[in-house]
C-alpha positions, 0 to 999 in steps of 0.5 A: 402852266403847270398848275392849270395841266394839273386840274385838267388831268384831274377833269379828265379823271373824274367820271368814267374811264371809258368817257369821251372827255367834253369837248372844252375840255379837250380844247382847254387841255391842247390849248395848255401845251400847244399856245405857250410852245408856239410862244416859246419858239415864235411858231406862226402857226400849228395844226393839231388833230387827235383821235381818240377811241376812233373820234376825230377832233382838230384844234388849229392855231395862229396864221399859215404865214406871217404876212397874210391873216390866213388862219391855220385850218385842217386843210392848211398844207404843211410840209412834214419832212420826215414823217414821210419815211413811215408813208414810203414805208407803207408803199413798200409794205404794200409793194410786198403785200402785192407781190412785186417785191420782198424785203428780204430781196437785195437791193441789186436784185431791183436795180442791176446798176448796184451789182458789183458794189457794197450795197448789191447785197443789201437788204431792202429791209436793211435799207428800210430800217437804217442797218445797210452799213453806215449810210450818212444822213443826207447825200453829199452836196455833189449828188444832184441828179441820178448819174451822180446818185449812182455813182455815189452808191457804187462808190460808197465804202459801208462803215459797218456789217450789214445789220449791226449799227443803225444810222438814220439816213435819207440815202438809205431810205429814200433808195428803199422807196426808188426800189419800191418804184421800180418794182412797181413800175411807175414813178414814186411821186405817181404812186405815191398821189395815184395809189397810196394817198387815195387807198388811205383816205388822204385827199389833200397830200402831195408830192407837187403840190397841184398850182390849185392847192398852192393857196392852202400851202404854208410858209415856213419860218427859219429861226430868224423868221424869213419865209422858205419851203424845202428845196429839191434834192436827190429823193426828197420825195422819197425820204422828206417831201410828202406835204400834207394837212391834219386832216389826212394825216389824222386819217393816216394815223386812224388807218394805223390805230384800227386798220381792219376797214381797209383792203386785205393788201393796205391791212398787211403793208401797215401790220409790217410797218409797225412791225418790230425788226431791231433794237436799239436801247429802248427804242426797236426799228419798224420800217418807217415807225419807231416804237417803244413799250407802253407805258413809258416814260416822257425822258425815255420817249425824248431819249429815243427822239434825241439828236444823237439818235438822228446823227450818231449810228447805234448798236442794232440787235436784230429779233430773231423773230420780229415782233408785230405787237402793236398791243403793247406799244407806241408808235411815233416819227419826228419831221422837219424840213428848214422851216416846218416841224411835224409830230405823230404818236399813236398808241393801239391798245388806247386807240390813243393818236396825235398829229402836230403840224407847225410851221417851224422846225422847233426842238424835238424834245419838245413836240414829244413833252407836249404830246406826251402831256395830252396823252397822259391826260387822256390814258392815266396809265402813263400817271405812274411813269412820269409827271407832265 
């Protein structure tokens, strides 16, 4: 494979900078990265879209599940986990673009049940970007309904000051999206479908996936290739339960990459989700997004994507004064529920995005290898920082 990626960067290469590369040669360059990783981890099927100096192009794989001949299409629905955090965050942006919240608020002020807790005080930002004190990874297996989310709010026992350590955390900003929706005054799965989806272009992209879509609707694979879908829990939606096609999630990343055709309000809840508001290694917090300066290279981006960076809480610095320099960075978020694993990574000054939807939780180091392998072919600056 090696050797094949090799004459494919060269292709590439030759000619104009500024040239679209053909299109066979784009879909020889995906098909090099993309068939022999769905070979490795037994994925069934991948959904691949990239957008490149504003054109869209698709490359689809293998079957949507295992016991139909469906082919994976664009439209092919598949859950993307966490990659629904940095489109929670854009419903925050958006509430804050339209006055009904600040991030600077605290999270009692939109919700007076926390008074009188440790998290009264904390920041909607804190709660957006991970730094509200230590929250965990997922709830504990007693929170099933909002009585008991409540109570474990109220009760919990912050590890650390507000704003010194990151651990990523669904609580944490799965409340930052409940918050939004008080705001807001609708239900974040109404919001989500009704305002946020359609003011993005994303036709096809669900909280519930309407009984019309289900057909469209992969199956997931454990590691041991039973089929499974995510299962409900305390602000899924909010945190892991956005279920979506390339298609749109193409158009979400081309809202990103060049928002300037968008409505004053969507264009300013995107310029804050890209912005900057701790650091943490190489790797600064946005809401939602993680971003890094670019180039770098392949070893630093999995480092950031690493499982120590997901269950391991990080020393946080804040800017003080956060940054919004999409020019000089890149973009990405990671996504997984039991049976699915999502990819996106977008890089502004290169008009350079990727989507990577399979229907299989496989390693995050190596989704981001085979990104970062396509992406390189396409910007050669990123030749001199690492070898694909």
């Amino acid at each position: 494979m090696h050797g094949k990626i090799i004459a494919l960067l060269a292709a590439l290469a030759f000619g104009s900078a500024t040239a679209a590369p053909a299109a066979d040669t784009l879909q020889s360059l995906v098909d090099a990265s993309v068939r022999p990783l769905m070979a490795e981890y037994d994925i069934a099927g991948m959904a691949v879209a990239l957008s490149h100096n504003g054109q869209a192009h698709y490359f689809n794989y293998g079957v949507a599940r295992r016991d139909d001949p469906q082919a994976v299409t664009r439209d092919t629905l598949f859950e993307i986990g966490s990659l629904s955090k940095p489109l929670t965050a854009t419903l925050a942006g958006l509430a804050q673009a339209n006055g009904k919240l600040n991030l600077s608020d605290s999270a009692g002020q939109h919700w007076p049940e926390l008074r009188g807790s440790p998290l009264e005080n904390a920041s909607l930002l804190n709660l957006g970007t991970y730094t509200a004190g230590g929250l965990p990874l997922q709830f504990p297996d007693n929170v099933t309904d909002p009585a008991s989310m409540l109570a474990y709010y109220r009760q919990w026992q912050p590890e650390y000051a507000a704003g010194n350590h990151r651990r990523y955390s669904n609580p944490s900003i799965g409340l930052l999206g409940y918050l939004t929706a008080r705001s807001m005054g609708q239900p974040f799965p109404t919001l989500m479908e009704g305002t946020l989806f359609p003011a993005l272009d994303m036709p096809h992209s669900y909280i519930q996936v309407p009984a019309a879509q289900m057909p469209r609707y992969a199956y997931g694979y454990s590691k041991d290739n039973q089929p499974l879908r995510v299962s409900p829990g305390m602000l899924d939606a909010e945190a892991y339960g956005v279920k979506t096609n390339a298609k749109d999630m193409l158009r979400f990343v081309q809202a990103n990459l060049s928002p300037s055709g968008l409505g004053p309000e969507l264009q300013r809840a995107i310029a804050t989700t890209q912005t900057g508001f701790y650091r943490i290694g190489d790797m600064t917090q946005s809401l939602g997004w993680e971003r890094y300066p670019y180039p770098i290279s392949l070893e630093r981006l999995q480092a950031g994507n690493s499982p120590a960076m997901v269950l391991e809480a990080q020393k946080a610095s804040r800017l003080a004064t956060p940054k919004f320099e999409p020019g000089s960075s890149l973009f990405n978020k990671t996504g997984s529920t039991g049976g699915f694993g999502a990819y996106v990574v977008f890089v502004p000054s290169q008009q350079l995005g990727l989507v990577m939807l399979a229907n299989k939780n496989y390693p995050n180091s190596a989704r981001i290898k085979a990104a970062y392998t396509i992406l390189a072919a396409l910007d050669q600056r990123t030749q001199g920082t690492s070898t694909p």
